[in-house]
C-alpha positions as CSV (number, residue, x, y, z in Angstrom):
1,X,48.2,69.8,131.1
2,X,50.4,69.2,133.8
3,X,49.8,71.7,136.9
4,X,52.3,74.3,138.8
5,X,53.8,72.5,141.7
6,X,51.0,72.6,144.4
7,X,52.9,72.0,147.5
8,X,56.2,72.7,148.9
9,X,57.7,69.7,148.7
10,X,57.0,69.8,145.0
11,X,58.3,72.8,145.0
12,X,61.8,72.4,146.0
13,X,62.4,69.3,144.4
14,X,62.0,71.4,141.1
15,X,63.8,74.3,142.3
16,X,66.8,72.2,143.3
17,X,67.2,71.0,140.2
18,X,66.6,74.6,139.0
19,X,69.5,75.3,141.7
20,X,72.0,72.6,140.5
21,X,71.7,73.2,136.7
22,X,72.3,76.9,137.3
23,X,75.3,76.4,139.5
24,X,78.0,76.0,136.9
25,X,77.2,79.6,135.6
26,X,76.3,82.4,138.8
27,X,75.1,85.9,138.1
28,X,78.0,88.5,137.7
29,X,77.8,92.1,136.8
30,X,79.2,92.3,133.2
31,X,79.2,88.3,132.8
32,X,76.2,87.7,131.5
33,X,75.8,85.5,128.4
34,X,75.4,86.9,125.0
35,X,71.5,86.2,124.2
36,X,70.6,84.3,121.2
37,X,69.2,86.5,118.5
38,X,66.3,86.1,116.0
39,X,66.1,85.1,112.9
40,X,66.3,88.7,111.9
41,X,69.0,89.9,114.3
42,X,66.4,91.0,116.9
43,X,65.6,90.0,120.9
44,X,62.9,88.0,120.9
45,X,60.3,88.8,123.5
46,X,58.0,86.4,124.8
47,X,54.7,87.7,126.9
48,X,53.1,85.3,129.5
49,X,49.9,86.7,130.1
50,X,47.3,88.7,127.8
51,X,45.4,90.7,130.2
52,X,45.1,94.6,130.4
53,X,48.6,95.1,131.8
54,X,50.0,92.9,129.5
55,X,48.2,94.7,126.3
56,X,49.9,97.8,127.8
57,X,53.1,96.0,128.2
58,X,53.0,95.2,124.8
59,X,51.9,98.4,123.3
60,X,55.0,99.9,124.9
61,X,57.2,97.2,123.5
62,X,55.7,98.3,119.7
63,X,56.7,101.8,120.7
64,X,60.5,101.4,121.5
65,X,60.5,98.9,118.4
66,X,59.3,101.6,116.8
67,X,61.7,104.0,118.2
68,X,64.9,101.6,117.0
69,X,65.0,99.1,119.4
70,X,66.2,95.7,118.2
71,X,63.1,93.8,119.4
72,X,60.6,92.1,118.5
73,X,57.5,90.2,120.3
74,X,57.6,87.0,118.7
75,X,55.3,84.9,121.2
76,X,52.7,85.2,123.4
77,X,51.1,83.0,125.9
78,X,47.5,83.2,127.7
79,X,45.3,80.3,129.5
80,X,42.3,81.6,128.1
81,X,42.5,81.1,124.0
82,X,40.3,84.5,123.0
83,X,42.6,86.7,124.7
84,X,46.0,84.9,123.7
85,X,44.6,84.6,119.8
86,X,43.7,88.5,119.5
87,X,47.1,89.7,121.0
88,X,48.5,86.8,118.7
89,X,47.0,88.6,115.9
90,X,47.6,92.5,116.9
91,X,51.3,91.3,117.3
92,X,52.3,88.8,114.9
93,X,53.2,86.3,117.4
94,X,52.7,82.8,117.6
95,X,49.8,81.9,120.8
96,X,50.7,79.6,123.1
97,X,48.4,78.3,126.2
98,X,50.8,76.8,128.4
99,X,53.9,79.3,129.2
100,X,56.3,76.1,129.1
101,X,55.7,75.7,125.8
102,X,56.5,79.5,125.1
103,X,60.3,78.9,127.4
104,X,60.8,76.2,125.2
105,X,60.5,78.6,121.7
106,X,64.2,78.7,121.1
107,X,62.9,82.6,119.5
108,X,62.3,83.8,122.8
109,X,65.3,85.6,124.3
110,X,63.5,87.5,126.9
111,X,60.3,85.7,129.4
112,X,58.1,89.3,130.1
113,X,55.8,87.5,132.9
114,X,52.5,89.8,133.5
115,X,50.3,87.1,134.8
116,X,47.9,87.1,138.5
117,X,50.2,87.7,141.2
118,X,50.4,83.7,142.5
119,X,51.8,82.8,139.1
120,X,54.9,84.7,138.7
121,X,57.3,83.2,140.6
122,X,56.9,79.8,138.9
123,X,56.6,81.0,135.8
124,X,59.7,83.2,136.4
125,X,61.3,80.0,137.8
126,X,60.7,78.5,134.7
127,X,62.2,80.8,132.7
128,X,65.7,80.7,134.1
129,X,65.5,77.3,133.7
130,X,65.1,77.7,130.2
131,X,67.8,80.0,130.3
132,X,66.0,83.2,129.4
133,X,66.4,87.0,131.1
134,X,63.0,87.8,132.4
135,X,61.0,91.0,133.3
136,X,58.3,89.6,136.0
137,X,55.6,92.2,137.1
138,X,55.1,93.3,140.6
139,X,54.6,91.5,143.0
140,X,57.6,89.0,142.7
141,X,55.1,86.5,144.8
142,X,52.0,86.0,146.8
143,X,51.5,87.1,150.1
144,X,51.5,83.3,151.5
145,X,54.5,82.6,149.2
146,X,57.9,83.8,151.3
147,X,59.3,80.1,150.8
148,X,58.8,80.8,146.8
149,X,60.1,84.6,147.5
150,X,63.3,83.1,149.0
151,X,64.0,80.5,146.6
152,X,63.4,82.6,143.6
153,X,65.9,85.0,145.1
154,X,68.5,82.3,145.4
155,X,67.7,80.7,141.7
156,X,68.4,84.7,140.3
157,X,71.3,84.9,142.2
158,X,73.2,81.8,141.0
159,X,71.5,82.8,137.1
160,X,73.7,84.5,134.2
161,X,70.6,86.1,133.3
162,X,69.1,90.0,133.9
163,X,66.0,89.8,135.8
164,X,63.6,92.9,135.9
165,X,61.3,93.0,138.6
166,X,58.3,95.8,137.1
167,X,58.0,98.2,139.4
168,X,58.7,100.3,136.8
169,X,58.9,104.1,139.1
170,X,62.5,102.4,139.8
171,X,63.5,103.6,136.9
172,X,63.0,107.4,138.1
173,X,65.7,109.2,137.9
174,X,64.5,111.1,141.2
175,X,65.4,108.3,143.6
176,X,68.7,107.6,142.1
177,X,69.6,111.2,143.5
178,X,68.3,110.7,146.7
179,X,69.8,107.3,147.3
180,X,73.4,109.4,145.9
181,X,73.0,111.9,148.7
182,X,71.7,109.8,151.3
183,X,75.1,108.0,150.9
184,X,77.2,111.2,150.5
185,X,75.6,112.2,154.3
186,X,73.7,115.3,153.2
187,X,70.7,113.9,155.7
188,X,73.3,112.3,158.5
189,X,72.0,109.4,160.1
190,X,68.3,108.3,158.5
191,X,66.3,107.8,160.9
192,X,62.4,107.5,159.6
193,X,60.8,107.5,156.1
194,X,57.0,107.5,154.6
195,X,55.5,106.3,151.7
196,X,52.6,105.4,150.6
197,X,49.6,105.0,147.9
198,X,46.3,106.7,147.1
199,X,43.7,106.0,144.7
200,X,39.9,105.4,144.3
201,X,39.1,101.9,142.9
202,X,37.6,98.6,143.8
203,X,38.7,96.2,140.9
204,X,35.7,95.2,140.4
205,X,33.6,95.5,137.5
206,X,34.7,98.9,136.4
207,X,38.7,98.2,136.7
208,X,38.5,94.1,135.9
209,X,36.0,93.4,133.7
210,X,34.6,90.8,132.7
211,X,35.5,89.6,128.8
212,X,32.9,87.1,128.9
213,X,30.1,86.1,131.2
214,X,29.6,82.7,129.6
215,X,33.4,81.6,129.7
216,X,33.6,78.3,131.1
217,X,36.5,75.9,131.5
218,X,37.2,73.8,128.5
219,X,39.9,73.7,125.7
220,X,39.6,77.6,125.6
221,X,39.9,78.3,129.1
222,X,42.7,76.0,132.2
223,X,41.2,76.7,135.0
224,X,43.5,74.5,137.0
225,X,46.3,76.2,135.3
226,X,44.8,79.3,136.2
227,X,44.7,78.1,140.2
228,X,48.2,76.8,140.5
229,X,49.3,76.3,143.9
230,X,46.5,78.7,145.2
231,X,43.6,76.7,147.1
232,X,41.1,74.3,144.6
233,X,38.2,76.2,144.4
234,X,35.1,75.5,141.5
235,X,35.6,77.7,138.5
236,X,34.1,80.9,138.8
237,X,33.9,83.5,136.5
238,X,34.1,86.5,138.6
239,X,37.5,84.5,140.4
240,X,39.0,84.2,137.0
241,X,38.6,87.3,135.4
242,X,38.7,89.5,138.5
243,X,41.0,87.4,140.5
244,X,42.7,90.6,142.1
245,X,39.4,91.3,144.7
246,X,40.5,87.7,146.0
247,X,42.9,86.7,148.8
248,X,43.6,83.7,146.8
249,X,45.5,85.5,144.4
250,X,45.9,89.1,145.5
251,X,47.1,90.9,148.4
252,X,45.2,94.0,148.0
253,X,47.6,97.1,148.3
254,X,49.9,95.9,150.4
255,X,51.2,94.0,147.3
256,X,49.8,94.9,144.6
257,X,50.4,99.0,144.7
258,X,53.3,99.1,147.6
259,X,55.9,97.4,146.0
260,X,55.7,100.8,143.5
261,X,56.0,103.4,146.7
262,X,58.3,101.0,149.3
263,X,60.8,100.1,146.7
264,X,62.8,103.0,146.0
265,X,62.6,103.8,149.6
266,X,64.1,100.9,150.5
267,X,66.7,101.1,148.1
268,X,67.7,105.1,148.9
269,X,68.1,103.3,152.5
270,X,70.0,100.5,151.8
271,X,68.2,98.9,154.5
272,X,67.9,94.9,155.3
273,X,65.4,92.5,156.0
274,X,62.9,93.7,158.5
275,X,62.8,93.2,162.1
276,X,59.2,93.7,163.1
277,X,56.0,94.8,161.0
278,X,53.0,96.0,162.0
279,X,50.1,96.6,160.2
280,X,46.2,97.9,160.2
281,X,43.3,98.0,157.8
282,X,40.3,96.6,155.9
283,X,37.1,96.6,153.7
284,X,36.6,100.2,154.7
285,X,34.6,101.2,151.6
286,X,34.2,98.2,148.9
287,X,32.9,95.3,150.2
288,X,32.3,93.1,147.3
289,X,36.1,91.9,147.6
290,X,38.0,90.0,149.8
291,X,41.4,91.6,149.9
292,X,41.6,94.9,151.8
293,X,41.0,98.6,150.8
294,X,43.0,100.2,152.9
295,X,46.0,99.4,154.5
296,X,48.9,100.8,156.8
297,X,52.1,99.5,158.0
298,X,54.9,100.6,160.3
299,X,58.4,98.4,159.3
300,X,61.3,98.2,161.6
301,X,64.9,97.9,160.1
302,X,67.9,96.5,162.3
303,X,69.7,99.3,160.8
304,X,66.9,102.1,163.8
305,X,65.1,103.1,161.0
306,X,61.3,103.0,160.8
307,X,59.3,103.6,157.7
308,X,55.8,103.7,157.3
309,X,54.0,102.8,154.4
310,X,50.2,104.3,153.9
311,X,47.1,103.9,151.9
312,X,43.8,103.3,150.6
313,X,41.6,102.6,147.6
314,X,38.8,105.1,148.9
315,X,40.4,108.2,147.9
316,X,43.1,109.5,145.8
317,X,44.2,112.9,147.1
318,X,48.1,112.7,148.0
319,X,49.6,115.4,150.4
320,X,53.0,115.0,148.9
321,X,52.4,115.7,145.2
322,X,52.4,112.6,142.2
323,X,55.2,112.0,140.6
324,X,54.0,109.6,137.4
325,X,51.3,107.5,139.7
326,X,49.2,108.2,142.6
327,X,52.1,107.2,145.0
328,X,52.8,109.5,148.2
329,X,56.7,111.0,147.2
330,X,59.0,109.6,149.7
331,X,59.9,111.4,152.8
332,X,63.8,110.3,153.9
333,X,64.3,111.7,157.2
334,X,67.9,112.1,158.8
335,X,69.3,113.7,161.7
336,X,70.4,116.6,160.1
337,X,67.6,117.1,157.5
338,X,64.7,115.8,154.8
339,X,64.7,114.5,151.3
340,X,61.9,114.2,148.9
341,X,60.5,115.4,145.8
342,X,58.3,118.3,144.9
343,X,57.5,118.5,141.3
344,X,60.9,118.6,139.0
345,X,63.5,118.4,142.0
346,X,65.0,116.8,144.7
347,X,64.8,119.3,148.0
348,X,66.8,118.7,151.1
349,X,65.2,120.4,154.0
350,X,67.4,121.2,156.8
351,X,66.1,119.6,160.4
352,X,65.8,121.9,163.6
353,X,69.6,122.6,164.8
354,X,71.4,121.6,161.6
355,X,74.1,123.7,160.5
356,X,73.6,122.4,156.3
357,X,71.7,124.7,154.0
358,X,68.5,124.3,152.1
359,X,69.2,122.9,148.7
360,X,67.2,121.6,145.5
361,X,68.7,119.3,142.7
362,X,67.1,118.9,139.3
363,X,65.1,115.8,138.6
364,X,63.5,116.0,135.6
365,X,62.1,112.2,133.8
366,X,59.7,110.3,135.5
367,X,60.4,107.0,135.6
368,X,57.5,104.5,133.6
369,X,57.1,101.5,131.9
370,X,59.2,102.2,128.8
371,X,62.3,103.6,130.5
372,X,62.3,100.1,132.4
373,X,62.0,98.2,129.6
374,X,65.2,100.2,128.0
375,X,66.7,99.4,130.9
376,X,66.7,96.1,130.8
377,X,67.6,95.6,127.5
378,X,70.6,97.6,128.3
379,X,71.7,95.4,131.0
380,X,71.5,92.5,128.5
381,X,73.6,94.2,126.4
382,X,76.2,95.6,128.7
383,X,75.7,93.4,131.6
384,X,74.9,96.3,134.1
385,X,72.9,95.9,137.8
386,X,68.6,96.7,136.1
387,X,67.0,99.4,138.0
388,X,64.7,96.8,139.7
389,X,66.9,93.6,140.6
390,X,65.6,90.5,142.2
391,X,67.6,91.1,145.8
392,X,65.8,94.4,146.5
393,X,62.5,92.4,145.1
394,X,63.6,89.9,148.0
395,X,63.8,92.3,151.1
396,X,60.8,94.7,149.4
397,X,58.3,91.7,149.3
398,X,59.3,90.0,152.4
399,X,58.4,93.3,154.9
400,X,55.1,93.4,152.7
401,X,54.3,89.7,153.1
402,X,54.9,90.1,156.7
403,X,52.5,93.0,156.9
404,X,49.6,90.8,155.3
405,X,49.9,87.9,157.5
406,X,50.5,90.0,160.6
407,X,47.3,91.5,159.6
408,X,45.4,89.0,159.0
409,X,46.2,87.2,162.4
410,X,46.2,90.3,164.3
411,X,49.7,90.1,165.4
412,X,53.5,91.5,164.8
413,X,55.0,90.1,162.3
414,X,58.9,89.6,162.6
415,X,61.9,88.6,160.6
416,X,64.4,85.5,161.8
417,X,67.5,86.4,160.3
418,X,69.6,83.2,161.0
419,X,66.5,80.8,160.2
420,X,65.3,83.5,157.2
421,X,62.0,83.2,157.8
422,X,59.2,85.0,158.9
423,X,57.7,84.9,162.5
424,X,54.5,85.7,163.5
């Protein structure tokens, strides 16, 4: 089996032609191609990746299938055979172990990509090649993968295709009111925000286990296709099976839970790419893994706004309430007041001096997994902006990318506009 690209020069030689063959048809609101149907009239969904989210995924699909949905999961795709044959089976689908051959099944209409965190990019990459609209799991990339992060950004852009980035909380109906009243100017000027995420967990044997102690490389299990561009290492079954307590393949937090808190925030905002970053943490309670349990970053915008993103893994209170995950509710801060969430509505609190009223505005759903999925398939049909799109992905990623490597060297981290690229 032919391997991921493993360097960047390999990397944008295939994304240039990636770039040139989607040229002739860029991404337009309301443009987007009419997708080939099924056999039976239905989108066909194709799942790369048979892990636990991925089950889940795929539960949910059953359910709005179940609820009238014209959908139907027709393929699904896993590098190790006992997990791809028993979802296979559960599903109806046909199994697939390399995701290219799954692009290629002219059933597949939509690419869901739920695979380790160094994988989706290329995998995504692949699917708008093969001209398919894609949902792709948080993160969009790796920490050490900006280069991929911008390029994937430019490849949706110039695609006729909806792209879903699954974060799913953006589909709360919640931070669509905020970002409304943050633009009407009930908050003036924003100035600061917070966010965060709290929970107790390690990912180790109790939240990754492991399917099979004895599982070795072979014609039921690619471990190089597992590794892709991420540094050759000797199989190991903990690394395969647990892969998100490694830096190899997983940020930690900062990645894997943040993109769920800082994205709406940064959305209500409207903010740009970061100027500076700065970040603390560390194995502060589990120290089995190599990616850190707690972590805390302060992010600059050009725009005099500072918002600071804050967790841990050790414990799971949250000060601010939970709104559908352990997430800290957003605080928006503006000159002349507050916005955030407590239980079922939206409250503005007034800031010392201001002359605006307390108010509260209903909020009712929670956004989750199945109201994204809708939401997608409602931009295929209609051609509408998805709750998630790849350019907030883009500026989301990047001030979380700069957070781990400032981190990790012990520096600031900061954003080169002109050059886009990240300093440090």
């Amino acid at each position: 089996m032919k391997k991921v690209p493993t360097t960047r020069r390999e990397f944008l030689r295939d994304t240039g032609v990636l770039a040139a063959a989607a040229a002739a048809g860029p991404q337009l609101l309301g443009k987007t191609k009419a997708f080939a149907q099924t056999a039976n009239g239905k989108l066909g969904i194709g799942v790369i990746g048979c892990g636990g989210r991925a089950r889940s995924h795929m539960d949910t699909l059953e359910k709005i299938k179940e609820e009238g949905a014209a959908i139907e999961i027709v393929a699904v795709c896993d590098v190790y055979r006992p997990r791809m044959e028993a979802s296979a089976e559960k599903h109806q689908a046909k199994g697939y172990m390399d995701h290219r051959e799954l692009l290629a099944d002219p059933n597949v209409d939509i690419a869901a990509v739920i695979t380790p965190d160094h994988l989706h990019a290329y995998q995504a990459l692949d699917a708008l090649k093969a001209e398919k609209h894609v949902y792709c799991e948080k993160p969009i990339t790796h920490w050490r993968q900006f280069e991929v992060t911008r390029e994937l950004n430019k490849a949706v852009k110039k695609s006729d295709r909806v792209f879903q980035v699954g974060a799913q909380g953006m589909s709360d109906p919640a931070w669509k009111k905020m970002k409304e009243l943050v633009r009407q100017g009930l908050i003036g000027q924003p100035i600061h925000a917070e966010c965060g995420y709290f929970r107790v967990g390690d990912w180790g044997e109790r939240g990754m286990p492991v399917d099979d102690p004895e599982a070795k490389p072979g014609p039921d299990l690619n471990w190089d296709a597992f590794l892709g561009d991420s540094p050759p290492r000797p199989y190991d079954v903990s690394r395969f099976f647990r892969w998100r307590m490694y830096e190899d393949y997983s940020g930690g937090p900062a990645t894997d839970l943040f993109p769920h808190s800082l994205s709406p925030v940064v959305d209500i905002l409207g903010v740009s790419m970061p100027e500076l970053v700065v970040a603390t943490g560390g194995k502060f309670r589990y120290e089995e893994r190599e990616v850190p349990d707690t972590f805390n970053m302060l992010i600059d915008y050009p725009e005099k706004i500072t918002v600071a993103v804050l967790g841990t893994q050790g414990n799971d209170y949250v000060a601010m309430g939970n709104r559908g995950a352990p997430g800290r509710i957003p605080v928006i801060r503006g000159w002349e007041g507050s916005l955030t969430v407590q239980g079922e509505e939206v409250v503005f609190i007034p800031a010392e001096g201001s002359k605006k009223e307390a108010q509260r505005f209903p909020a009712e759903a929670v956004g989750d997994t199945k109201l994204h999925w809708k939401n997608l398939l409602d931009c295929i049909q209609n051609g509408a902006r998805p709750n998630n799109p790849m350019d907030l992905a883009y500026h989301v990623q990047t001030a979380l990318q700069m957070g781990v490597l400032g981190l990790r060297q012990g520096k600031v981290a900061r954003f080169d506009a002109l050059e886009e690229k990240i300093l440090v």
